[in-house]
C-alpha positions in Angstrom: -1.1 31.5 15.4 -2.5 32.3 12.1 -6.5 33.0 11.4 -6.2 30.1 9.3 -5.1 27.6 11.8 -7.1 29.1 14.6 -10.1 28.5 12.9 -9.0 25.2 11.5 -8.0 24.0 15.1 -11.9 25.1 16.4 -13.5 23.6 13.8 -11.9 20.4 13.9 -11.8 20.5 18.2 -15.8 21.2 17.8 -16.3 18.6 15.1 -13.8 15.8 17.0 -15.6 16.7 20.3 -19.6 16.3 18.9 -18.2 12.9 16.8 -16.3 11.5 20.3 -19.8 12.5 22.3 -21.9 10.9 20.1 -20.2 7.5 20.3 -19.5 7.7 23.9 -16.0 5.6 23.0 -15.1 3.1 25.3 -12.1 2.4 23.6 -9.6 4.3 26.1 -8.7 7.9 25.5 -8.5 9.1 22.1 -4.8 10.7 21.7 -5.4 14.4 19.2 -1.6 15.0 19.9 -0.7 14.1 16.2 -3.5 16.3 14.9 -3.0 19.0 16.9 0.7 19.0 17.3 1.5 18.9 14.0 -1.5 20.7 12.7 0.3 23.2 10.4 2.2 20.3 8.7 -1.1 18.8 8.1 -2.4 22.0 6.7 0.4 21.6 4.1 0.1 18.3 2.8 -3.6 19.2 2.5 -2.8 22.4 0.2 -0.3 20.4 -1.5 -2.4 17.7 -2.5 -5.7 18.5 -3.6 -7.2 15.0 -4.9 -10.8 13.6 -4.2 -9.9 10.7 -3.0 -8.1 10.7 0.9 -5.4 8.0 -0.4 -2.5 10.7 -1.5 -3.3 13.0 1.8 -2.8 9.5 4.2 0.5 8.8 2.3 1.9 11.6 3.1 0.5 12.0 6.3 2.2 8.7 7.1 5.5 9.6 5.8 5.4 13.1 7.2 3.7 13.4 10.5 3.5 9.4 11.2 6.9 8.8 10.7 7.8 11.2 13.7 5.3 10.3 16.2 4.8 6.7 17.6 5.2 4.7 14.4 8.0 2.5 14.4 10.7 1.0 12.3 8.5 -1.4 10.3 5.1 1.3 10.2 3.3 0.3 12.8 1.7 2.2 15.5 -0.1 1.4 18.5 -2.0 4.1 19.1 -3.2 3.9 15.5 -3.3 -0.6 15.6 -6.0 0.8 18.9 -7.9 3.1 17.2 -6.6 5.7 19.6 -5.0 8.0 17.1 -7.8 11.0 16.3 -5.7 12.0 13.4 -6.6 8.4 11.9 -9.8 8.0 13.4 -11.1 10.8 11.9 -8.8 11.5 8.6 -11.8 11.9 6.3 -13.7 14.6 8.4 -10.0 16.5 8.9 -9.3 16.9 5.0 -12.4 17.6 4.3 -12.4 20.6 7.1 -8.8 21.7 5.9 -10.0 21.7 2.6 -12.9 23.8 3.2 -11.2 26.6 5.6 -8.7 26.2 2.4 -11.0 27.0 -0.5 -12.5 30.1 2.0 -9.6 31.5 3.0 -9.6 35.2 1.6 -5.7 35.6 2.4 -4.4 32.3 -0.4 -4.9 32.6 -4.7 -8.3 30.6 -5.8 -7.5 28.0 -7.8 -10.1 26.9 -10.4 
């Protein structure tokens, strides 16, 4: 596993962890096999992006890591329809984390 991941995966497990405590969910068990399973294909369509608003990233999250998991035929996804998904639940705070390991990463070019 690379540094990069590694310290993606903590930050986001830490981050997931304090949100999920906080709100003491009720809503059934949240499911972080998307995120986590597919984390490095995440960490692409994050570098491949790089917009300020999250509409482009859940696109291609949806046609890339979505379309593989429990979505089916027509889009939909249970997990997701039940707020169960912590890849949707917490899209926002996952870009934003990806993005920020991203722009600190000593080992990938600097972009303006």
């Amino acid at each position: 596993m690379s540094t990069l991941r590694s310290r993606i995966e903590q930050r986001l497990r830490e981050r997931i962890e304090a949100a999920e405590a906080a709100k003491a969910c009720a809503g059934g068990k949240l499911d972080l096999g998307p995120l986590f399973g597919r984390l490095d294909d995440l960490i692409a369509v994050v570098e491949g992006i790089r917009d300020y608003s999250v509409e482009p990233y859940m696109e291609r999250v949806r046609e890339v890591i979505c379309a593989t998991c429990r979505q089916d035929a027509s889009g939909r996804c249970v997990t997701r329809d039940a707020d169960r998904c912590g890849l949707e639940r917490y899209f926002d705070l996952i870009v934003a984390v990806v993005e920020n390991e991203l722009k600190h990463d000593p080992g990938l070019p600097q972009t303006a």
